[in-house]
PyMOL Python script that loads the backbone (N, CA, C, O; Angstrom):
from pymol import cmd

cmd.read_pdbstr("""\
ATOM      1  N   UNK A   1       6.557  -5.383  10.177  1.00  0.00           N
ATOM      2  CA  UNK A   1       6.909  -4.682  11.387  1.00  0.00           C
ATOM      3  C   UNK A   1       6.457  -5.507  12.578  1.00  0.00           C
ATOM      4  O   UNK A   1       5.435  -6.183  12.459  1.00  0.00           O
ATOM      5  N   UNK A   2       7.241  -5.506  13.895  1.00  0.00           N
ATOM      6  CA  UNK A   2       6.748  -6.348  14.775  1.00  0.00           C
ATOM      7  C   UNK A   2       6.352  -5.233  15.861  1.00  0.00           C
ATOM      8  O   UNK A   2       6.556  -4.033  15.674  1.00  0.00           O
ATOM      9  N   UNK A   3       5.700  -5.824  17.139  1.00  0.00           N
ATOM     10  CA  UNK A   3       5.732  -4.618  18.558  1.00  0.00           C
ATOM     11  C   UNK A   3       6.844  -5.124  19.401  1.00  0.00           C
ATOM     12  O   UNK A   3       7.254  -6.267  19.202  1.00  0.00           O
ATOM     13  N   UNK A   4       7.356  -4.400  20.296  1.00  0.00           N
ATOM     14  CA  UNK A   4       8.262  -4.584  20.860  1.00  0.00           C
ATOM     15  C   UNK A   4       8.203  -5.872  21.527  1.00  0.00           C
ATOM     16  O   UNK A   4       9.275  -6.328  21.925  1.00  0.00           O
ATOM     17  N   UNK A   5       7.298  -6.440  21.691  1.00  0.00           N
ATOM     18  CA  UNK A   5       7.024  -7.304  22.619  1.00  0.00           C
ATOM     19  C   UNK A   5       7.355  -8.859  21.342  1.00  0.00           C
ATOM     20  O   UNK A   5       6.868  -9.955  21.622  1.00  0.00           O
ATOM     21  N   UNK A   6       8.173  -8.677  20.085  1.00  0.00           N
ATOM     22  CA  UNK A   6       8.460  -9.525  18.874  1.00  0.00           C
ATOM     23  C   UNK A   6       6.761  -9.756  18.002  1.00  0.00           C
ATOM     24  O   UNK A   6       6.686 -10.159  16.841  1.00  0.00           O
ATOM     25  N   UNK A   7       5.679  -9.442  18.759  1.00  0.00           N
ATOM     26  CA  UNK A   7       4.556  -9.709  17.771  1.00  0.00           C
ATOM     27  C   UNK A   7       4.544  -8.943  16.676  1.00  0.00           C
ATOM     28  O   UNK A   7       5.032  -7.813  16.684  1.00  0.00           O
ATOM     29  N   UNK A   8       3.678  -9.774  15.045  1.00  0.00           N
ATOM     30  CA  UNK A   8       3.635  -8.812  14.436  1.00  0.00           C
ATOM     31  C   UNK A   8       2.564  -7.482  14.295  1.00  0.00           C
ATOM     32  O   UNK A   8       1.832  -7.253  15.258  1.00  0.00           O
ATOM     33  N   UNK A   9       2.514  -6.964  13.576  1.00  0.00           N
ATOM     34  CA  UNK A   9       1.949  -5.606  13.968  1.00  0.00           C
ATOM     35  C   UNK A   9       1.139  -5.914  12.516  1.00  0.00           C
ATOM     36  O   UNK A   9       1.733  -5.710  11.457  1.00  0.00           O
ATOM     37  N   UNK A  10      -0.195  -6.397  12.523  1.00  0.00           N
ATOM     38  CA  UNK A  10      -1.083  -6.811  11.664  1.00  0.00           C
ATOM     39  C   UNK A  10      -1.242  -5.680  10.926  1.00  0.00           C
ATOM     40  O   UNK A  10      -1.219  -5.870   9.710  1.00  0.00           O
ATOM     41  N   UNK A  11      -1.477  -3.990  11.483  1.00  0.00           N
ATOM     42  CA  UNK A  11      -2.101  -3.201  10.757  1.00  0.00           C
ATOM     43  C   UNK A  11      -0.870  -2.633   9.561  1.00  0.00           C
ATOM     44  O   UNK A  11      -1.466  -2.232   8.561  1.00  0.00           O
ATOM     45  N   UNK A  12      -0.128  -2.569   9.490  1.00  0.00           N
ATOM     46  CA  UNK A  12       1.081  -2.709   8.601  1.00  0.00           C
ATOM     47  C   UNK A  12       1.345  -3.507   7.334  1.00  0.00           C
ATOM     48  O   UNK A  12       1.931  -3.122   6.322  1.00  0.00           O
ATOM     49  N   UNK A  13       0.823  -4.646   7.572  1.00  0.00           N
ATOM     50  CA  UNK A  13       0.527  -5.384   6.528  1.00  0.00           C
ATOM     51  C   UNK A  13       0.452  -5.580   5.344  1.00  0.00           C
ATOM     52  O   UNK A  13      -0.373  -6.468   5.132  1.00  0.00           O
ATOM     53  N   UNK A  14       1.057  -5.063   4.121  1.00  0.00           N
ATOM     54  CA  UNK A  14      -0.027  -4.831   2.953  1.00  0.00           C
ATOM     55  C   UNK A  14      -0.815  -5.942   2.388  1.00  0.00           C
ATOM     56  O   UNK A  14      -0.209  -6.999   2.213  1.00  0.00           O
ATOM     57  N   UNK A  15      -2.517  -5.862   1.960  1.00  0.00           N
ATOM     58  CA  UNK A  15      -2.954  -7.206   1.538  1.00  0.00           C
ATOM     59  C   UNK A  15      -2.670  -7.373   0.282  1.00  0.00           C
ATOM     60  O   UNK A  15      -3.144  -6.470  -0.408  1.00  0.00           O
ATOM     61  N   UNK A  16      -1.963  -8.332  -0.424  1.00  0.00           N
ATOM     62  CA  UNK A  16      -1.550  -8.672  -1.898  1.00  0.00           C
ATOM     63  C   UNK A  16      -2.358  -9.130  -2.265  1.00  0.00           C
ATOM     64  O   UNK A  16      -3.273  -9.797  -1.781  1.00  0.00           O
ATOM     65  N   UNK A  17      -1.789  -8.435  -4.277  1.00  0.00           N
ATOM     66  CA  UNK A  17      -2.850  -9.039  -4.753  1.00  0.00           C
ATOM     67  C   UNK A  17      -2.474 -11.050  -5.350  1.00  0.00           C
ATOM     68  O   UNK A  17      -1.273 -11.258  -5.523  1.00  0.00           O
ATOM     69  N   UNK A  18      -3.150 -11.945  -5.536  1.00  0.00           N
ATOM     70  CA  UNK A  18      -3.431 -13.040  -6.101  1.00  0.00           C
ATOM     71  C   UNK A  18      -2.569 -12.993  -7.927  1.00  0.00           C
ATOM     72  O   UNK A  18      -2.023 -13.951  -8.475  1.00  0.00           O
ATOM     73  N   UNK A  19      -2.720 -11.586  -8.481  1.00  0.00           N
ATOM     74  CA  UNK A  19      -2.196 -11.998  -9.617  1.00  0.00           C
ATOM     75  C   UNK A  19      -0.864 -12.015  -9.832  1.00  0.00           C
ATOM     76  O   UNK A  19      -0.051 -11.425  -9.121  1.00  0.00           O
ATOM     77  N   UNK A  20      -0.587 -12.711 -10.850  1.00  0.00           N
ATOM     78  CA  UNK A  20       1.262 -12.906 -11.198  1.00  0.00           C
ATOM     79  C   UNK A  20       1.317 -11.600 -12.194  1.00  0.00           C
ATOM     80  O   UNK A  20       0.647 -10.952 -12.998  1.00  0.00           O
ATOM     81  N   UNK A  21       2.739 -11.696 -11.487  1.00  0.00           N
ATOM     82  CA  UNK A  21       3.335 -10.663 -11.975  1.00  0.00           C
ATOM     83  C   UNK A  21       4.716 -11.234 -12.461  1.00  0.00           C
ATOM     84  O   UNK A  21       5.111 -12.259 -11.904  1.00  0.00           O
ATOM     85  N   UNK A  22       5.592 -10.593 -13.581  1.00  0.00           N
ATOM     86  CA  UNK A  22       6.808 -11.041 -14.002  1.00  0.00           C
ATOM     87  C   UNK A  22       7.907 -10.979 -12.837  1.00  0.00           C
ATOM     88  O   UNK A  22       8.811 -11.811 -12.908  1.00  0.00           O
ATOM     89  N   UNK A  23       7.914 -10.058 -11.760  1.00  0.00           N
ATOM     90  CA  UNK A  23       8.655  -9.469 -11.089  1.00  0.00           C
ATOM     91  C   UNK A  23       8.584 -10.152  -9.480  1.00  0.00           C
ATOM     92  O   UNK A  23       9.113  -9.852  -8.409  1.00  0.00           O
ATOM     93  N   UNK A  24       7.650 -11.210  -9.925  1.00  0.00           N
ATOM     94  CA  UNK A  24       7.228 -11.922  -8.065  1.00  0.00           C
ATOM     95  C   UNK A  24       8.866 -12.450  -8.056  1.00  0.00           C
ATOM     96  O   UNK A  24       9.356 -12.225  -6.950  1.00  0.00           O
ATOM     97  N   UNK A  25       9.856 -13.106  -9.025  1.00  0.00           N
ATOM     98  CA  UNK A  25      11.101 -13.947  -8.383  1.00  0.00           C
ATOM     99  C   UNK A  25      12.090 -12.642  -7.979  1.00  0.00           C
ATOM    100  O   UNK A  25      13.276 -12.586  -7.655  1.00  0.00           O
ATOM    101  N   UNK A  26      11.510 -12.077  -8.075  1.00  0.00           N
ATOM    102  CA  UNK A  26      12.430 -10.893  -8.155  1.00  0.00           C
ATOM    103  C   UNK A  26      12.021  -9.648  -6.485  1.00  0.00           C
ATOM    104  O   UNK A  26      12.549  -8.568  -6.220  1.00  0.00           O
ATOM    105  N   UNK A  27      10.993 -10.364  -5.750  1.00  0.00           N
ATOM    106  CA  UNK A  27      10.445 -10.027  -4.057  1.00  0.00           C
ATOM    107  C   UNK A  27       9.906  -8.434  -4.936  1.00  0.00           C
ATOM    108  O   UNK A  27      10.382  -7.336  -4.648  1.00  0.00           O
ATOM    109  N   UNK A  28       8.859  -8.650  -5.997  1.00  0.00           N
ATOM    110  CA  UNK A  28       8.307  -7.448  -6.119  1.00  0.00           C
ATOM    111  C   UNK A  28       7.136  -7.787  -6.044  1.00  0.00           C
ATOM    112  O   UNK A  28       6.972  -7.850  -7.263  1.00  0.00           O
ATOM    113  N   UNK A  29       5.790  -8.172  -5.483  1.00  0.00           N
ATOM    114  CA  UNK A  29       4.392  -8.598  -5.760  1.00  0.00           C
ATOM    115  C   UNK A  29       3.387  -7.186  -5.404  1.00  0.00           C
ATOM    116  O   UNK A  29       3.396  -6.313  -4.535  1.00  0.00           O
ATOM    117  N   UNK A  30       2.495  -7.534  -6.662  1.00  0.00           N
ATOM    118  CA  UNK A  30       1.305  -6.866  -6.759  1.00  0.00           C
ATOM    119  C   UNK A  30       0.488  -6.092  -5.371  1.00  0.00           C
ATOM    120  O   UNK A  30       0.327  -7.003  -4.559  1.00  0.00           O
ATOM    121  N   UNK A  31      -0.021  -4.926  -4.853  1.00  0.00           N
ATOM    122  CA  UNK A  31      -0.399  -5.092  -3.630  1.00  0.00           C
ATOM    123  C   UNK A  31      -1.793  -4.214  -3.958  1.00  0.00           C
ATOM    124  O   UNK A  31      -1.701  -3.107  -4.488  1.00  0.00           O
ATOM    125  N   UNK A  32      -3.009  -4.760  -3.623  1.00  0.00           N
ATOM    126  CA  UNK A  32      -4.399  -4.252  -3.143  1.00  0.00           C
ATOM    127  C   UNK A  32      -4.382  -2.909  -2.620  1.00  0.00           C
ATOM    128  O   UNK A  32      -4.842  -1.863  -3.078  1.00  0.00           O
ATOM    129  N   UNK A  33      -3.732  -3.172  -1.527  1.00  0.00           N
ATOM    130  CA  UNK A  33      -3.614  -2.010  -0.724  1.00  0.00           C
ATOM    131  C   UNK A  33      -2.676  -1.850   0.052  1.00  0.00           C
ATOM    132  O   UNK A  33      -1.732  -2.521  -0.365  1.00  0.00           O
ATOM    133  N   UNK A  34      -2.336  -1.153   1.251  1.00  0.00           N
ATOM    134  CA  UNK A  34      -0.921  -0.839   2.182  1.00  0.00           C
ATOM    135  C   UNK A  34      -1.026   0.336   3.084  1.00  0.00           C
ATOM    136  O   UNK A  34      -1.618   1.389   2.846  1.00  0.00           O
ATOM    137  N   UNK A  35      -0.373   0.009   4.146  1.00  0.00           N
ATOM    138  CA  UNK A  35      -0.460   1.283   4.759  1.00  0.00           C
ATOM    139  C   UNK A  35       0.566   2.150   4.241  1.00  0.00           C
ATOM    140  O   UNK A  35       1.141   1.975   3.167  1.00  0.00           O
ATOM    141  N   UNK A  36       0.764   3.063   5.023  1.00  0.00           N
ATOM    142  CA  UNK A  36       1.018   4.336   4.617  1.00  0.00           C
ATOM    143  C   UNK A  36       2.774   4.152   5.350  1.00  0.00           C
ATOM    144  O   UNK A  36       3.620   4.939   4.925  1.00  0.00           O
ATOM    145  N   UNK A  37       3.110   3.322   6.196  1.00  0.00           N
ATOM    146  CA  UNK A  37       4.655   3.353   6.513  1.00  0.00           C
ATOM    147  C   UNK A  37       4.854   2.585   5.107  1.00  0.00           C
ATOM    148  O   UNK A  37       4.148   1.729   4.575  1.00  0.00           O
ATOM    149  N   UNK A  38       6.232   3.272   4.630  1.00  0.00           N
ATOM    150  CA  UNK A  38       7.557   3.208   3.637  1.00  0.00           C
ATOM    151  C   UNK A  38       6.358   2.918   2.913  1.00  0.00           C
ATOM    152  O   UNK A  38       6.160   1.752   3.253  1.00  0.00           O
ATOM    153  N   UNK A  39       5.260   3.285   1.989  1.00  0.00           N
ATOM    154  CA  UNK A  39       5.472   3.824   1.062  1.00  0.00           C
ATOM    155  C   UNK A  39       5.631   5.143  -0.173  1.00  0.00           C
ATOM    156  O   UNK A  39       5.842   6.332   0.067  1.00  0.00           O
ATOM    157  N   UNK A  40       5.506   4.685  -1.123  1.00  0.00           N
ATOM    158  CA  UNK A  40       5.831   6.067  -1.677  1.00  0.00           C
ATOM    159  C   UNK A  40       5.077   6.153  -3.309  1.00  0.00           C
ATOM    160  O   UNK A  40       5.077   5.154  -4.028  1.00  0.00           O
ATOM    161  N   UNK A  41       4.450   7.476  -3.763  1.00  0.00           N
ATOM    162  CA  UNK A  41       3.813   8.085  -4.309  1.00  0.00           C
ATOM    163  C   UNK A  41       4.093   8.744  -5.333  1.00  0.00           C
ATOM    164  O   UNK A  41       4.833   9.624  -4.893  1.00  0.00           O
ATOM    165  N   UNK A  42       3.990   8.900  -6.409  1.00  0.00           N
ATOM    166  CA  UNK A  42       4.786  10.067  -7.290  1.00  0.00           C
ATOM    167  C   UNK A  42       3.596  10.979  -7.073  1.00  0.00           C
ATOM    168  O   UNK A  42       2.407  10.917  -6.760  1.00  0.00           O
ATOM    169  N   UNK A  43       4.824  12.134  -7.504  1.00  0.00           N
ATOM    170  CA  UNK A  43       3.532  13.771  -7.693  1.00  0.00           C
ATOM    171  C   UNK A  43       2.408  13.560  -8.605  1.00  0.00           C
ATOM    172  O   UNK A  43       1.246  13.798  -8.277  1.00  0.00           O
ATOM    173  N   UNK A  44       2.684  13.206  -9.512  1.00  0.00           N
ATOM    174  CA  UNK A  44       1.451  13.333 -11.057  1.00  0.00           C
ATOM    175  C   UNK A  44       0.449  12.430 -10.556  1.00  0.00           C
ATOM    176  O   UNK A  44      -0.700  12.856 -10.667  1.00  0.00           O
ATOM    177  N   UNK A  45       0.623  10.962  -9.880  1.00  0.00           N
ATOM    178  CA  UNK A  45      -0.301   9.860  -9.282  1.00  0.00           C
ATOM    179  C   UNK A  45      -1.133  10.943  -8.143  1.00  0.00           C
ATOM    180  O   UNK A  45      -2.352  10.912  -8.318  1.00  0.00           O
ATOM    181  N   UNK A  46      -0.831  11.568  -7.397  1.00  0.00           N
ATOM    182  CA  UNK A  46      -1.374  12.532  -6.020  1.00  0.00           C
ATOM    183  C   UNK A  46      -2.300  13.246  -6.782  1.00  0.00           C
ATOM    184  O   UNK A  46      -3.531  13.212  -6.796  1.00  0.00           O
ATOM    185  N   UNK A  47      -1.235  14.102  -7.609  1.00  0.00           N
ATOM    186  CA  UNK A  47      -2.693  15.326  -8.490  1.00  0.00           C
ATOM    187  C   UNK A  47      -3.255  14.701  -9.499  1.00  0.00           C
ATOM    188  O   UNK A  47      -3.393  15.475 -10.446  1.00  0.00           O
ATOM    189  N   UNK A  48      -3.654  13.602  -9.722  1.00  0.00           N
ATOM    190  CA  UNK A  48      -4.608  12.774 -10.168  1.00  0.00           C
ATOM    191  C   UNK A  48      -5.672  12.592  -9.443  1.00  0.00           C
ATOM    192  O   UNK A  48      -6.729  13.222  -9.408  1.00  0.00           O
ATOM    193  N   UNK A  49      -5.124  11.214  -8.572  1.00  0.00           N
ATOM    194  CA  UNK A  49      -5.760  10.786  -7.768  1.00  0.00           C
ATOM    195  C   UNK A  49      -6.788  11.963  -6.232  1.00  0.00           C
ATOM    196  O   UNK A  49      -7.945  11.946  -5.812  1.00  0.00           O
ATOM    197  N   UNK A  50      -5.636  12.736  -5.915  1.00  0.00           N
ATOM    198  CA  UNK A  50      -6.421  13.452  -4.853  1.00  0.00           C
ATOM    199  C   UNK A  50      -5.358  13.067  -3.311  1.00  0.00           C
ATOM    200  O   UNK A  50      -4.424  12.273  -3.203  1.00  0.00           O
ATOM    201  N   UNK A  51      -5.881  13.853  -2.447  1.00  0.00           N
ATOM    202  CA  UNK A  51      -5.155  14.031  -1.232  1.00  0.00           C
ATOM    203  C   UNK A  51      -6.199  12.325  -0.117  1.00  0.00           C
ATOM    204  O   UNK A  51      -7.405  12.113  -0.244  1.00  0.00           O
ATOM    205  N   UNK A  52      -5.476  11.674   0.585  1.00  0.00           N
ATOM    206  CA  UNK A  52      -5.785  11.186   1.822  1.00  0.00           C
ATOM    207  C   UNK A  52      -7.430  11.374   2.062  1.00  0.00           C
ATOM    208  O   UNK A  52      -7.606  12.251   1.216  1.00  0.00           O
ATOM    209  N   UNK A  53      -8.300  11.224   2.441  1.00  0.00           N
ATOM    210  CA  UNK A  53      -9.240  11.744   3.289  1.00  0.00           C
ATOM    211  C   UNK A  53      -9.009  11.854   4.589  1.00  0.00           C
ATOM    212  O   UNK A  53      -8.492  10.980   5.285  1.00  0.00           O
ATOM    213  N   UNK A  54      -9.539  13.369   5.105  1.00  0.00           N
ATOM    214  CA  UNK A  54      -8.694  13.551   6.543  1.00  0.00           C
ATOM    215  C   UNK A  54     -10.116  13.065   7.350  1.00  0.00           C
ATOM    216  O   UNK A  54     -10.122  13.003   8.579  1.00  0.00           O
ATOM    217  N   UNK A  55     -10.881  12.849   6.836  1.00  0.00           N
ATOM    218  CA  UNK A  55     -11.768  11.906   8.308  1.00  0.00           C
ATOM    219  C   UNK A  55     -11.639  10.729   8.739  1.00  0.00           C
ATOM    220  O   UNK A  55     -12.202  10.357   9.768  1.00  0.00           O
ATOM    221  N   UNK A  56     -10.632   9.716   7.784  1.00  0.00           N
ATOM    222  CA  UNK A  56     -10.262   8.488   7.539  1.00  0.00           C
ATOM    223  C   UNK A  56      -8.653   8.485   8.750  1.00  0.00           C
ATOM    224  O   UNK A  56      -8.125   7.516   9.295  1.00  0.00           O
ATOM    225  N   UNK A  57      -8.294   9.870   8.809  1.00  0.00           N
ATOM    226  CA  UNK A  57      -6.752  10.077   9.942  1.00  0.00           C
ATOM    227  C   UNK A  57      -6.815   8.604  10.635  1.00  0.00           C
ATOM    228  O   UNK A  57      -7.826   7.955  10.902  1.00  0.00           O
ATOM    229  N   UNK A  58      -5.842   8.357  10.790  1.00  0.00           N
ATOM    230  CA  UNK A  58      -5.165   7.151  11.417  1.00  0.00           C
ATOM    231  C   UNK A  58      -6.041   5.660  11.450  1.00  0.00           C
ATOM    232  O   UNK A  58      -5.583   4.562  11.768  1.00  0.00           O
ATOM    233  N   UNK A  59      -7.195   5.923  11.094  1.00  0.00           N
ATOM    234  CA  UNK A  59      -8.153   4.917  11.066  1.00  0.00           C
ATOM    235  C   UNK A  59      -8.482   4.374   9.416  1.00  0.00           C
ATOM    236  O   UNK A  59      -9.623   4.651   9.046  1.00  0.00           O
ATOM    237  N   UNK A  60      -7.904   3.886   8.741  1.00  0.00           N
ATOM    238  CA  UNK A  60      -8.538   3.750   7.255  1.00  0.00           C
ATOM    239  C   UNK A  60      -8.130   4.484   5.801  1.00  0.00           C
ATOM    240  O   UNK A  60      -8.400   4.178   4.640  1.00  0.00           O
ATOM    241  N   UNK A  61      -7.278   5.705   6.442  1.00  0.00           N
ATOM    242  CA  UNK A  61      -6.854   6.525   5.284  1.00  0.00           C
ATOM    243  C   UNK A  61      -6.134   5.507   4.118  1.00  0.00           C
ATOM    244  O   UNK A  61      -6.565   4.972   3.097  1.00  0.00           O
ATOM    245  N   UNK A  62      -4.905   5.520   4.757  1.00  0.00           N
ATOM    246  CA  UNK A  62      -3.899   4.731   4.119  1.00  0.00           C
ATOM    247  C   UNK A  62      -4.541   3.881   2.836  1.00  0.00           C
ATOM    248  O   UNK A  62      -4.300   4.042   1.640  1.00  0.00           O
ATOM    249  N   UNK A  63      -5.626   2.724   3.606  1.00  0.00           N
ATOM    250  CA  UNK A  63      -6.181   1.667   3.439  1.00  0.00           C
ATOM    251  C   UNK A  63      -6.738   2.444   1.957  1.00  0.00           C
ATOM    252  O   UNK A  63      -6.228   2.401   0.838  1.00  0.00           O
ATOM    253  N   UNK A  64      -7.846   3.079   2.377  1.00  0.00           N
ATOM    254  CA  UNK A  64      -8.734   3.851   1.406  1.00  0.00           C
ATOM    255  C   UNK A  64      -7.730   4.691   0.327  1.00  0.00           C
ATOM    256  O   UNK A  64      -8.030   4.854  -0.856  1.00  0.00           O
ATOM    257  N   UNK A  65      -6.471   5.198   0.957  1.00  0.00           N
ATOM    258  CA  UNK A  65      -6.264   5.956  -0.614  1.00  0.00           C
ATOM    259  C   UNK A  65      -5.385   4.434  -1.546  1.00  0.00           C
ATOM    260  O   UNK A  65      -5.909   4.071  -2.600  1.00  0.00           O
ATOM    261  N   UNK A  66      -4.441   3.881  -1.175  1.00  0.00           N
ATOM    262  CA  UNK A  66      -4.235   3.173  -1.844  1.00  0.00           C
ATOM    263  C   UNK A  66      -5.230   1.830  -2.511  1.00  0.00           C
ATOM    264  O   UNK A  66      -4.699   1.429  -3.547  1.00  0.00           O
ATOM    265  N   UNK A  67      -6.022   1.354  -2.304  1.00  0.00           N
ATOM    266  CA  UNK A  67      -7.245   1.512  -3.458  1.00  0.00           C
ATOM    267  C   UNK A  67      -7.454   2.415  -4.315  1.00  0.00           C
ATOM    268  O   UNK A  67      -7.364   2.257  -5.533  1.00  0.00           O
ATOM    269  N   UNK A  68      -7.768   3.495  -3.707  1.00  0.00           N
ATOM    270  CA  UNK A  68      -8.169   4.248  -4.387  1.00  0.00           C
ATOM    271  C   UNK A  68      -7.379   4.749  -5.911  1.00  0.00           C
ATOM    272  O   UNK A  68      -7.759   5.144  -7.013  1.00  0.00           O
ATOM    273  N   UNK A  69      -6.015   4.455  -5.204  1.00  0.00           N
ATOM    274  CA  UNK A  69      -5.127   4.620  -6.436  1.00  0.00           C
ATOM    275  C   UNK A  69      -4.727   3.363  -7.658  1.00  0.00           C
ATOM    276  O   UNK A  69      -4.102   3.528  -8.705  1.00  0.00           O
ATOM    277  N   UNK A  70      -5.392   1.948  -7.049  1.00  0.00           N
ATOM    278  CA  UNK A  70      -5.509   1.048  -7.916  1.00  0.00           C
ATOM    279  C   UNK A  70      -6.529   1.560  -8.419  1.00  0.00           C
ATOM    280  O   UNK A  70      -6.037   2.393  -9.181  1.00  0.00           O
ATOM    281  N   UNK A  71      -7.812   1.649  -8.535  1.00  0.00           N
ATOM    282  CA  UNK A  71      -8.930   1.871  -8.883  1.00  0.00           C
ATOM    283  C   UNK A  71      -8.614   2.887 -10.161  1.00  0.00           C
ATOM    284  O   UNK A  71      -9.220   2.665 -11.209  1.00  0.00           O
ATOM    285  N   UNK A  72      -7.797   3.858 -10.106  1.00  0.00           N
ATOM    286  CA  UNK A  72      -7.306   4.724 -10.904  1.00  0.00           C
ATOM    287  C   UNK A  72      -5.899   4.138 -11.889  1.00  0.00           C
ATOM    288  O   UNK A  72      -5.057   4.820 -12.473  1.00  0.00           O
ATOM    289  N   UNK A  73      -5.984   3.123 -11.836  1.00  0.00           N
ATOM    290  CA  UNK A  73      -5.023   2.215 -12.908  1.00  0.00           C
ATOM    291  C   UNK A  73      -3.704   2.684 -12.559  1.00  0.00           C
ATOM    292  O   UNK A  73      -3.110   3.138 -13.537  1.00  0.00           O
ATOM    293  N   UNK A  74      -2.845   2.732 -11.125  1.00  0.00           N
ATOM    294  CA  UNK A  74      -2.128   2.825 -10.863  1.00  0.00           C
ATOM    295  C   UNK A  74      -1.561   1.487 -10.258  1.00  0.00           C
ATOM    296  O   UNK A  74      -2.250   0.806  -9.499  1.00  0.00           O
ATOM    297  N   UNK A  75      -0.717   1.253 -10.497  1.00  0.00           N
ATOM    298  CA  UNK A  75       0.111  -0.252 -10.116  1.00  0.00           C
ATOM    299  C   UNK A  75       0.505  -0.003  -8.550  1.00  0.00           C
ATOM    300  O   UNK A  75       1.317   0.878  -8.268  1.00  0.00           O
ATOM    301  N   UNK A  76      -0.234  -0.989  -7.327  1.00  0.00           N
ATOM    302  CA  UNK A  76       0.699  -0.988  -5.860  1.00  0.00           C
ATOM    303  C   UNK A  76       1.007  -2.001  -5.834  1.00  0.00           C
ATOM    304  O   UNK A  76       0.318  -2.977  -6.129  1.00  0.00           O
ATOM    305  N   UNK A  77       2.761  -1.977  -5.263  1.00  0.00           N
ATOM    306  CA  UNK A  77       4.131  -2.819  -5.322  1.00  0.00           C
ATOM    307  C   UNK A  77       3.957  -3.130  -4.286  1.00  0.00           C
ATOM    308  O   UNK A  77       3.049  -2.444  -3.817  1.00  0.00           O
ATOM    309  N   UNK A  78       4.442  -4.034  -3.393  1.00  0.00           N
ATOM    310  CA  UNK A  78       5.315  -4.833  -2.123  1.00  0.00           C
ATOM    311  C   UNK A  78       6.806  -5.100  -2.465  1.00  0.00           C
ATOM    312  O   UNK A  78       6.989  -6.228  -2.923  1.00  0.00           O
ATOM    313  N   UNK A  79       7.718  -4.461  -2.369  1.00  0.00           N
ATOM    314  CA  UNK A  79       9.139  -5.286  -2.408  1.00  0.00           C
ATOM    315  C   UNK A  79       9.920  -5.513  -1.331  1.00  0.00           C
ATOM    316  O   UNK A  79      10.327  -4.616  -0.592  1.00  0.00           O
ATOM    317  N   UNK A  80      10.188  -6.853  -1.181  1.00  0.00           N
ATOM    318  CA  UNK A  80      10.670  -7.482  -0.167  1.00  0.00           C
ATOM    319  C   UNK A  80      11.746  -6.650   0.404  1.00  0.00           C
ATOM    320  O   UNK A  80      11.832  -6.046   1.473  1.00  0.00           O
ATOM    321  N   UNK A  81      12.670  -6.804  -0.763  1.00  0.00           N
ATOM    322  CA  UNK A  81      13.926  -6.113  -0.014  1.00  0.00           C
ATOM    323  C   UNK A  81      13.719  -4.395  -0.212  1.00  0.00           C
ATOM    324  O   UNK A  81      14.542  -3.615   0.265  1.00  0.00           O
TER     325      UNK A  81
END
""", "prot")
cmd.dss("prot")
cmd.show_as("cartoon", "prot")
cmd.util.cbc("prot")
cmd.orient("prot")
């Protein structure tokens, strides 16, 4: 994502992970973590894992649940397209 002004918008970012995956030629890579624009969650991963922390709101949530959901042996994607 960029700001209007064409910069990019760092907090958007997702940080990837380092390992290979079968699916990297294919613009799918491994991701650490991500914010919370476009992505997406299944139900059963949520009532596993747990809701957001709401003291984390706009500052860290994102960050913190998706860890949180690797940590819980859930796979986070990046796909290009």
């Amino acid at each position: 994502m960029k700001w209007t002004d064409g910069s990019a918008d760092l907090m958007n970012i997702p940080v990837l992970s380092l390992e290979w995956n079968a699916e990297v030629d294919h613009g799918i890579v491994k991701a650490n973590s991500a914010s919370f624009v476009s992505t997406l969650f299944s139900r059963g991963a949520i009532y596993q894992v747990g809701f957001p922390i709401t003291q984390f709101f706009i500052w860290g949530d994102d960050v913190e649940f998706t860890q949180r959901m690797a940590k819980a042996g859930f796979s986070n994607y990046f796909v290009s397209d």
